[in-house]
The first five atom37 places (N, CA, C, CB, O) and aatype in JSON, in Angstrom:
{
  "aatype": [20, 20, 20, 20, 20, 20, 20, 20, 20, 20, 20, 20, 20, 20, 20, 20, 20, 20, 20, 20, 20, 20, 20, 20, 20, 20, 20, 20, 20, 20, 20, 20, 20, 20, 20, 20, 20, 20, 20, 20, 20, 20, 20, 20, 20, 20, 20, 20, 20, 20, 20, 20, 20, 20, 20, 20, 20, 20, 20, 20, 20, 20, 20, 20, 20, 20, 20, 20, 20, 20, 20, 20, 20, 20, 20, 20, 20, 20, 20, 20, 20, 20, 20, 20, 20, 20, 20, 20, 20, 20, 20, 20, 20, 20, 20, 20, 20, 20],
  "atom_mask": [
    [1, 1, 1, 1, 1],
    [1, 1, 1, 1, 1],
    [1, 1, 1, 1, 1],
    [1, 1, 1, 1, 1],
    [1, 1, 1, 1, 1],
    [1, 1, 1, 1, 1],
    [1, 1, 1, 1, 1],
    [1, 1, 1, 1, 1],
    [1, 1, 1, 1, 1],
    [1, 1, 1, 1, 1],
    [1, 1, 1, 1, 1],
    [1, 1, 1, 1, 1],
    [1, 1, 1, 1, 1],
    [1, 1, 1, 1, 1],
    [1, 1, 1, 1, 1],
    [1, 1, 1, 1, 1],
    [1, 1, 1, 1, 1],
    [1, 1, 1, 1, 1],
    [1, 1, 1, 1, 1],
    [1, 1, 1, 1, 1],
    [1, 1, 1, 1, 1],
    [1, 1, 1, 1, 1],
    [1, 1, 1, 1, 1],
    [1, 1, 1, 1, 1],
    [1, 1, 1, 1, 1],
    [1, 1, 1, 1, 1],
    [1, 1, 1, 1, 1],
    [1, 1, 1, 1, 1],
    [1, 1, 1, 1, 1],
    [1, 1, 1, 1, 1],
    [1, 1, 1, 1, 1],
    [1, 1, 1, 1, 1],
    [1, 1, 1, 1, 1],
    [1, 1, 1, 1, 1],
    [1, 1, 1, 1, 1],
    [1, 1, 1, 1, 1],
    [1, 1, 1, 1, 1],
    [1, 1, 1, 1, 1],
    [1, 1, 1, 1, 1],
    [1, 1, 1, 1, 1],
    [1, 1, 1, 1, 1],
    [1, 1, 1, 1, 1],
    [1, 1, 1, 1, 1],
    [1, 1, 1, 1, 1],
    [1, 1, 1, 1, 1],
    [1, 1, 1, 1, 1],
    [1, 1, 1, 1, 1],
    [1, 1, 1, 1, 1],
    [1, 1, 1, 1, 1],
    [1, 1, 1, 1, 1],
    [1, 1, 1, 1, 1],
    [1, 1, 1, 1, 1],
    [1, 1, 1, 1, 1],
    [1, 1, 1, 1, 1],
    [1, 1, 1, 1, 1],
    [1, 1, 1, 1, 1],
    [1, 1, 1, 1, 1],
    [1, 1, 1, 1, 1],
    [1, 1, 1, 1, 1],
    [1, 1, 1, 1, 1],
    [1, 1, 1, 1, 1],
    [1, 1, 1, 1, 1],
    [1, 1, 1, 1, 1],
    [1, 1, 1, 1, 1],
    [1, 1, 1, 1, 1],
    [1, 1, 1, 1, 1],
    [1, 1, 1, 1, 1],
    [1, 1, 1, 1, 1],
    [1, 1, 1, 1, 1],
    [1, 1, 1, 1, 1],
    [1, 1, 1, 1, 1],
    [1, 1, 1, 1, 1],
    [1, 1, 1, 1, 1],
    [1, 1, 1, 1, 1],
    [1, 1, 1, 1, 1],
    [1, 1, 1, 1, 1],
    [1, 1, 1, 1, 1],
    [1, 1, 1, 1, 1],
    [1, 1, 1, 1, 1],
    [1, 1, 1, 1, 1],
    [1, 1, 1, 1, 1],
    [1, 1, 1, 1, 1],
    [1, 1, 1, 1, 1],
    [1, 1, 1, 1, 1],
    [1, 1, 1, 1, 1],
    [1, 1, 1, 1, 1],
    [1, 1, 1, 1, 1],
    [1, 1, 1, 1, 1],
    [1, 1, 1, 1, 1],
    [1, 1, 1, 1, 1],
    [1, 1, 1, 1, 1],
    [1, 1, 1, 1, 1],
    [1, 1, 1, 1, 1],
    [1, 1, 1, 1, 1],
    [1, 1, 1, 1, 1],
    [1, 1, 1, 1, 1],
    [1, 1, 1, 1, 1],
    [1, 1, 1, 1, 1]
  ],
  "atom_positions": [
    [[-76.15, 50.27, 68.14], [-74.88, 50.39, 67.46], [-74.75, 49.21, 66.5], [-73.69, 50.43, 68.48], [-74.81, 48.07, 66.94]],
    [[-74.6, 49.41, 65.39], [-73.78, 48.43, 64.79], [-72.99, 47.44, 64.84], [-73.36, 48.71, 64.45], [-72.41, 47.35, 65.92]],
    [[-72.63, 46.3, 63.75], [-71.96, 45.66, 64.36], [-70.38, 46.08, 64.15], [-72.36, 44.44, 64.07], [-69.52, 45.82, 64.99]],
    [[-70.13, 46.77, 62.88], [-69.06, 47.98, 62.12], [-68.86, 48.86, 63.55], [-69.94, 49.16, 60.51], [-67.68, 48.78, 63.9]],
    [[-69.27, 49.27, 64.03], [-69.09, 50.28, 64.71], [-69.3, 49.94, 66.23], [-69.91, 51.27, 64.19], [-69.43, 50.89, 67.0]],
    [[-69.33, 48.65, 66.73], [-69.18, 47.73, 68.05], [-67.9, 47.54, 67.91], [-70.01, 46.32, 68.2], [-67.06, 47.69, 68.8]],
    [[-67.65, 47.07, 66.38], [-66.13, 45.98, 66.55], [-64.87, 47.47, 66.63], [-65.76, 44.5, 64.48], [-63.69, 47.17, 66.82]],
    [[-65.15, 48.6, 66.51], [-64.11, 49.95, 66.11], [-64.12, 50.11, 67.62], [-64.73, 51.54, 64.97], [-63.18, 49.74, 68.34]],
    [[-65.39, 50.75, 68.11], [-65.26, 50.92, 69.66], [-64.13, 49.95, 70.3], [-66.73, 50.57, 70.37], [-63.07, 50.51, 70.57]],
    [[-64.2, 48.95, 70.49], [-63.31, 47.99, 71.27], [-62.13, 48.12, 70.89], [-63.59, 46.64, 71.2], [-61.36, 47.69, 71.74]],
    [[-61.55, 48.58, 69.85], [-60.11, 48.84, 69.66], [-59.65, 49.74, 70.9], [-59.82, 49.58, 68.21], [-60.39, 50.58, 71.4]],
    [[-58.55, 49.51, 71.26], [-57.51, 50.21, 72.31], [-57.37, 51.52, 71.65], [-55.93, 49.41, 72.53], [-56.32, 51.83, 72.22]],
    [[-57.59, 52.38, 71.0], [-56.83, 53.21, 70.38], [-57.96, 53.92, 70.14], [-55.93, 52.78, 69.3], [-57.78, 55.14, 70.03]],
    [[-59.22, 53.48, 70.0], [-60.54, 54.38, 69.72], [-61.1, 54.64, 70.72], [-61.56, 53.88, 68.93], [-61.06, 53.78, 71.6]],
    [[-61.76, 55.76, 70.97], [-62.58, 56.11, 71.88], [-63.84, 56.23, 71.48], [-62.22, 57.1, 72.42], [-63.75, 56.22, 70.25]],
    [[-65.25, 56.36, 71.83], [-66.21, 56.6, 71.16], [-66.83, 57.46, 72.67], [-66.96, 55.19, 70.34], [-67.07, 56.95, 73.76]],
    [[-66.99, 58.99, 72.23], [-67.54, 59.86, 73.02], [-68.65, 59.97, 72.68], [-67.03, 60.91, 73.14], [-69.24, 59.99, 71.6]],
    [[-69.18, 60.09, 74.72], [-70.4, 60.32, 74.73], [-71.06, 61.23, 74.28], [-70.69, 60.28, 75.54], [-72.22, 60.89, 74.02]],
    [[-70.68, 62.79, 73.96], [-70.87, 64.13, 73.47], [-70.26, 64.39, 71.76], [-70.06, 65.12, 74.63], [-69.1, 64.29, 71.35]],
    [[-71.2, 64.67, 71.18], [-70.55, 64.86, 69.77], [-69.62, 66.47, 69.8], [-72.01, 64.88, 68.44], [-69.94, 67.56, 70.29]],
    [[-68.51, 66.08, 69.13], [-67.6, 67.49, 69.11], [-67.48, 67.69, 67.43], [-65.76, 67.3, 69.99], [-67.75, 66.75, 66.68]],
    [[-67.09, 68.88, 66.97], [-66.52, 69.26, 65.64], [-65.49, 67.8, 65.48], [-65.57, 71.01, 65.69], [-64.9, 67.0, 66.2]],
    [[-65.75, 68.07, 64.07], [-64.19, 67.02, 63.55], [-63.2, 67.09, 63.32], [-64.0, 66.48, 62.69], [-63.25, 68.21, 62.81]],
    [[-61.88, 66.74, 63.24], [-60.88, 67.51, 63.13], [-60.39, 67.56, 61.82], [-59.99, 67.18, 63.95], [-59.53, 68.38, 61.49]],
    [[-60.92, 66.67, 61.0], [-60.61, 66.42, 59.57], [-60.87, 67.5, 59.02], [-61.27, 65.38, 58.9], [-61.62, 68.36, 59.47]],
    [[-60.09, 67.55, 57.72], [-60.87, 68.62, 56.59], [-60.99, 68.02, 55.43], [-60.13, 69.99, 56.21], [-60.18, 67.13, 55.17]],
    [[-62.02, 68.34, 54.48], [-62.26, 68.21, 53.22], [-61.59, 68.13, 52.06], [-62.79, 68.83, 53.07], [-62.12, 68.39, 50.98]],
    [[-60.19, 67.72, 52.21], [-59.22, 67.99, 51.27], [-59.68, 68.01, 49.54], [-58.14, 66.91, 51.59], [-59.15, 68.71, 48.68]],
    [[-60.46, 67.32, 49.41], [-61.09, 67.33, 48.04], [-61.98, 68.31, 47.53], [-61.75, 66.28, 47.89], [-62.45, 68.06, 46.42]],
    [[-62.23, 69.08, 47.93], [-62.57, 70.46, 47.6], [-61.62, 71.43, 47.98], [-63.77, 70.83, 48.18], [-61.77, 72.59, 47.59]],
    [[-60.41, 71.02, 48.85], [-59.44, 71.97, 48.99], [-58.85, 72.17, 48.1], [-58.7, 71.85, 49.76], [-58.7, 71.06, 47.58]],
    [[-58.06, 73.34, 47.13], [-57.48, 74.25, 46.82], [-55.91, 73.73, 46.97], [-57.98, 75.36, 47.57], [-55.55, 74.11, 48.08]],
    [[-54.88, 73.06, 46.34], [-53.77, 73.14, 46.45], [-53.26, 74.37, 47.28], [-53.38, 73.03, 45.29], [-52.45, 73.94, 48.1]],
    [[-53.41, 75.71, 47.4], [-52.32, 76.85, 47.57], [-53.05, 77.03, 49.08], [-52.29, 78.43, 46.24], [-52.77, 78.11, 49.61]],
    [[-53.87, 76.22, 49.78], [-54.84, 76.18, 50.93], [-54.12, 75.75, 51.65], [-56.06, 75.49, 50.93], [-53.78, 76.38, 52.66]],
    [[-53.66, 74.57, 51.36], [-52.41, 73.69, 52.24], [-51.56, 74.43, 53.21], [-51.29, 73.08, 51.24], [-51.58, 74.18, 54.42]],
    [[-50.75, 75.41, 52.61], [-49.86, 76.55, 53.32], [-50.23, 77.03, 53.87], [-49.32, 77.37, 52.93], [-49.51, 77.38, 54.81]],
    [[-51.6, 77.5, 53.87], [-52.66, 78.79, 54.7], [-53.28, 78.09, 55.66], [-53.99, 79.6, 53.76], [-54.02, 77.14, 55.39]],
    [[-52.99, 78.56, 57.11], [-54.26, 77.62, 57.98], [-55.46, 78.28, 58.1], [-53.93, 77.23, 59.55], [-56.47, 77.72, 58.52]],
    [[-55.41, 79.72, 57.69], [-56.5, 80.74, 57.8], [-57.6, 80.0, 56.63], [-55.86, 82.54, 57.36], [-58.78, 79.68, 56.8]],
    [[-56.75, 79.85, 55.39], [-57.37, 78.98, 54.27], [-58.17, 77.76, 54.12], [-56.58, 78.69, 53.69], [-59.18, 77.52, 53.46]],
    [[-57.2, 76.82, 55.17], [-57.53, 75.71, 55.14], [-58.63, 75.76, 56.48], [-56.25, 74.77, 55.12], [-59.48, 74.87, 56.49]],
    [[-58.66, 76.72, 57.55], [-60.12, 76.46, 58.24], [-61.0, 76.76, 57.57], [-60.47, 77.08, 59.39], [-62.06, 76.49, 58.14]],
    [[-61.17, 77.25, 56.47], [-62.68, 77.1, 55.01], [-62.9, 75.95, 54.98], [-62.44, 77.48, 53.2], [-64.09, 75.63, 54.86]],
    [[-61.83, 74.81, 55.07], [-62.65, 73.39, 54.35], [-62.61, 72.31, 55.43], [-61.8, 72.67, 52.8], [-62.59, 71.1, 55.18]],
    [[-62.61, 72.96, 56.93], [-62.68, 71.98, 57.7], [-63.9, 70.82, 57.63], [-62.62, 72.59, 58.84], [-64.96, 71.12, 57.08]],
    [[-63.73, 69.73, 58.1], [-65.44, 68.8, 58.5], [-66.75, 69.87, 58.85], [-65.26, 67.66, 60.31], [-66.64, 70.84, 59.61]],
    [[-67.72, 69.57, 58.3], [-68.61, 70.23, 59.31], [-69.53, 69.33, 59.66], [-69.28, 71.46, 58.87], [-70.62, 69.83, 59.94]],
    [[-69.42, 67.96, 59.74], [-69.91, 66.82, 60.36], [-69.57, 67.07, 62.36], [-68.96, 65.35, 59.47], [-68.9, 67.8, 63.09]],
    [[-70.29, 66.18, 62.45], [-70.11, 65.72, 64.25], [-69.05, 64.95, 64.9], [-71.21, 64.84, 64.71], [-69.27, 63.87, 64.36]],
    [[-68.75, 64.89, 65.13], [-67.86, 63.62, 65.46], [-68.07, 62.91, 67.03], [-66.23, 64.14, 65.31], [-68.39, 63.45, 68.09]],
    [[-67.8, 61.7, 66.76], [-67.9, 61.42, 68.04], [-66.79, 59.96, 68.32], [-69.59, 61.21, 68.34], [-66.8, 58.97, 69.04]],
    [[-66.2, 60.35, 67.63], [-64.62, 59.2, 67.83], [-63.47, 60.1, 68.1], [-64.05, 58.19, 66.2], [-63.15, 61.18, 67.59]],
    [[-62.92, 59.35, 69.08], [-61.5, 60.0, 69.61], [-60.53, 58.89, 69.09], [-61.35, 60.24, 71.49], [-60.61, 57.67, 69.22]],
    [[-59.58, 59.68, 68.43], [-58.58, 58.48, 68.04], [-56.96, 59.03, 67.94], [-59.09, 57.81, 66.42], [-56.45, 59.93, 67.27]],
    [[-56.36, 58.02, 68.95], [-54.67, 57.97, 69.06], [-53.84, 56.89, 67.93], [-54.25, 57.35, 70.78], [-53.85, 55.67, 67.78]],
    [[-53.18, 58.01, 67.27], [-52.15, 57.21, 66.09], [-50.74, 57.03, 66.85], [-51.85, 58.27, 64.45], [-50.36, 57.58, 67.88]],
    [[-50.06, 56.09, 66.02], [-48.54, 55.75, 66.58], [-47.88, 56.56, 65.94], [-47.9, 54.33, 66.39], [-48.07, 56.97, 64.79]],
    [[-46.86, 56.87, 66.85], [-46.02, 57.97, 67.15], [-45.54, 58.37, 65.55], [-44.71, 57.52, 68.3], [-45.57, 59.45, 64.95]],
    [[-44.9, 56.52, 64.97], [-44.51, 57.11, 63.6], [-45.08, 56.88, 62.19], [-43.33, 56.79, 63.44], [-44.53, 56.52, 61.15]],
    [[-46.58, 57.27, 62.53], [-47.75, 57.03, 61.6], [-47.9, 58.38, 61.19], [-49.12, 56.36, 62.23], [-47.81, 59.29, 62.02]],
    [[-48.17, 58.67, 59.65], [-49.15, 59.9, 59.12], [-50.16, 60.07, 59.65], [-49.6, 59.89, 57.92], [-50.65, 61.17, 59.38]],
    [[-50.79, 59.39, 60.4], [-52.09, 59.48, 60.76], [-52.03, 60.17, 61.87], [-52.78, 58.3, 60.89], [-51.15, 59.76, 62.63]],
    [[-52.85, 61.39, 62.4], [-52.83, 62.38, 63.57], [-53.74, 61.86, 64.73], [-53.36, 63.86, 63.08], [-54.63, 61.01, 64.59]],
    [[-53.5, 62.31, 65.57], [-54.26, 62.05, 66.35], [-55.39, 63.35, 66.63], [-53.46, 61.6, 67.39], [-55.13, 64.55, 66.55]],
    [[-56.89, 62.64, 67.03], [-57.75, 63.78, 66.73], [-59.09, 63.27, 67.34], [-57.84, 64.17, 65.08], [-59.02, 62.18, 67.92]],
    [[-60.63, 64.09, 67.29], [-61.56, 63.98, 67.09], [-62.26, 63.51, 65.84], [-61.73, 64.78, 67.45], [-62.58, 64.51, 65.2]],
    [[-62.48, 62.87, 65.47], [-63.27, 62.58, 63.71], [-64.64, 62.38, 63.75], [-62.78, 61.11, 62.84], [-65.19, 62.06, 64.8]],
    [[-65.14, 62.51, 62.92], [-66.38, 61.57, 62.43], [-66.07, 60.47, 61.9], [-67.23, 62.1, 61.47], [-64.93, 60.0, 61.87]],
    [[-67.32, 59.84, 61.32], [-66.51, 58.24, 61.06], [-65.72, 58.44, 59.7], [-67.77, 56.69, 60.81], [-64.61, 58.07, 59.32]],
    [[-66.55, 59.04, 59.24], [-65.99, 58.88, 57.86], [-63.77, 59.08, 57.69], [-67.05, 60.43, 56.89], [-62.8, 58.52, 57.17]],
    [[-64.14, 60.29, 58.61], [-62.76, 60.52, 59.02], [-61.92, 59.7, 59.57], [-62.72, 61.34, 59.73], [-60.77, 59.42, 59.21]],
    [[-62.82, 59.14, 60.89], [-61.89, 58.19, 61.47], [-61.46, 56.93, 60.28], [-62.7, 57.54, 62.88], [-60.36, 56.37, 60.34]],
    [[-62.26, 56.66, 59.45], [-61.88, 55.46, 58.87], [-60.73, 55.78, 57.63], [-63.27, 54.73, 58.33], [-59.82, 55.02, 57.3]],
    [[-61.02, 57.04, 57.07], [-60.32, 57.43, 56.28], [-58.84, 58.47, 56.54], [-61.26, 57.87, 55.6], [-58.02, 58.76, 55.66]],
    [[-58.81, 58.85, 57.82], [-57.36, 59.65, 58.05], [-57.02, 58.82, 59.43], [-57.48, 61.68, 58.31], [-56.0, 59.03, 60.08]],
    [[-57.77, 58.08, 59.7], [-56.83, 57.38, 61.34], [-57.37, 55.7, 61.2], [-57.67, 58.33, 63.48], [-58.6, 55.79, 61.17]],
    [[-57.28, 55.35, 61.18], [-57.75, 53.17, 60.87], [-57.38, 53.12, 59.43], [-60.04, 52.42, 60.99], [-57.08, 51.93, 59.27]],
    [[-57.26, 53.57, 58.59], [-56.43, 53.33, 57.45], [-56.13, 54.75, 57.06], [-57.11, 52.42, 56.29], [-56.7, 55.16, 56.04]],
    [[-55.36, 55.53, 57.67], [-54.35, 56.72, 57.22], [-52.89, 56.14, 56.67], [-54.03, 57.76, 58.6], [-52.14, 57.07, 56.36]],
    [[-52.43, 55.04, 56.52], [-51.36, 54.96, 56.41], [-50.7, 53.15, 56.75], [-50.97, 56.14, 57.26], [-51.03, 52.38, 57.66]],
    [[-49.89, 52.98, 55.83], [-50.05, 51.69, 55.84], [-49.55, 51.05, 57.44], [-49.2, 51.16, 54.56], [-49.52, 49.84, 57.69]],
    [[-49.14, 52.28, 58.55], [-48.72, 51.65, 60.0], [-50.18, 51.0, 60.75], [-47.97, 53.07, 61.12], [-50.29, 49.92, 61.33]],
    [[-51.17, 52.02, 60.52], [-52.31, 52.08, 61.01], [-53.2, 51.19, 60.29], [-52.71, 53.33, 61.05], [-54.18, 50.79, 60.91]],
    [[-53.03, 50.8, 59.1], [-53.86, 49.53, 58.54], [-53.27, 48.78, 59.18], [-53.93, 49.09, 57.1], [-53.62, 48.77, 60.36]],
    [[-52.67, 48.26, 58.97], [-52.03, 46.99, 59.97], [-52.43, 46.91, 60.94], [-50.78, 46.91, 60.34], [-53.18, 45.94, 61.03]],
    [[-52.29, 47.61, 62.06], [-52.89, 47.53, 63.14], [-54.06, 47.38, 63.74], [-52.68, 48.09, 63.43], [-54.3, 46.86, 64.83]],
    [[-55.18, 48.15, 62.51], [-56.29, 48.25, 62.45], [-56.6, 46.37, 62.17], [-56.67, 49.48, 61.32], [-56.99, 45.69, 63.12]],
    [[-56.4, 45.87, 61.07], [-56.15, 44.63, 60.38], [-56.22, 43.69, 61.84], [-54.53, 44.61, 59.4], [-57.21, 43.06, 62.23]],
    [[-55.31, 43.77, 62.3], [-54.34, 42.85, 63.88], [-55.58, 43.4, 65.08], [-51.97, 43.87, 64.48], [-55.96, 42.65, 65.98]],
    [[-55.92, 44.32, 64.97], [-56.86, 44.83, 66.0], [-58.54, 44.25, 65.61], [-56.73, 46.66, 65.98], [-59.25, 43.67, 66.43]],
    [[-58.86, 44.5, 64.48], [-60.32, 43.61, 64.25], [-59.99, 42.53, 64.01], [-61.31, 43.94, 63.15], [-60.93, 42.11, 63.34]],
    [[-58.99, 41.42, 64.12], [-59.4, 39.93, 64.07], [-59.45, 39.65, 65.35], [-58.48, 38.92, 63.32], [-60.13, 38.64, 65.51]],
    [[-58.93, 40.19, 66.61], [-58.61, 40.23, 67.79], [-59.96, 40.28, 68.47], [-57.67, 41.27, 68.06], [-60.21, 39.41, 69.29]],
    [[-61.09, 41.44, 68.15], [-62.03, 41.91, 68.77], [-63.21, 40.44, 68.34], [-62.34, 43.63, 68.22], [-63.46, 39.92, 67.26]],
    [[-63.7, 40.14, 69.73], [-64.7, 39.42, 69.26], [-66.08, 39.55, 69.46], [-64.47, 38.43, 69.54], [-66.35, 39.67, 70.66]],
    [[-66.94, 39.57, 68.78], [-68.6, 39.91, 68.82], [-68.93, 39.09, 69.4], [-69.5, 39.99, 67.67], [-68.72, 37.91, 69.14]],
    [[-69.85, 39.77, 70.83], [-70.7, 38.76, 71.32], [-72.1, 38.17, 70.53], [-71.06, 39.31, 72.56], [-72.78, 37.28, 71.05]]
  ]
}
């Protein structure tokens, strides 16, 4: 493992599973504005990456709580929103590398 991806594990709020699952993210950048409304629509542009991070957002964060890949996790849950940067921020100066 990394050292990026040692210091994420140890956060309280991340999980890192042993079994890779679907991601929960979707591709919004190839999504379709009129997709948004449609969930039939919007399962076209789900992740089709692996994921293997479990991650819990605060209650009054944009950020969902979900399965991700990293890319996801880093981009819709550890910085989804300026509650979750922060925390993220307060949470890696905290974690220390052996």
């Amino acid at each position: 493992m990394s050292k990026a991806t040692d210091r994420v594990a140890r956060l309280s709020w991340v999980t890192r599973l042993e079994k890779t699952q679907p991601c929960d993210g979707y591709r919004y950048s190839h999504m379709p504005l009129y997709a948004r409304g449609n969930q039939e629509v919007m399962d076209r542009y789900k992740c089709k990456n692996r994921a293997r991070w479990k991650f819990r957002s605060l209650k009054r964060s944009w950020a969902k709580d979900g399965i991700y890949c990293w890319s996801h996790l880093i981009s819709c849950g550890l910085r989804g929103d300026m509650l979750e940067d922060a925390r993220t921020d307060k949470g890696l100066k905290k974690v220390v590398i052996d």
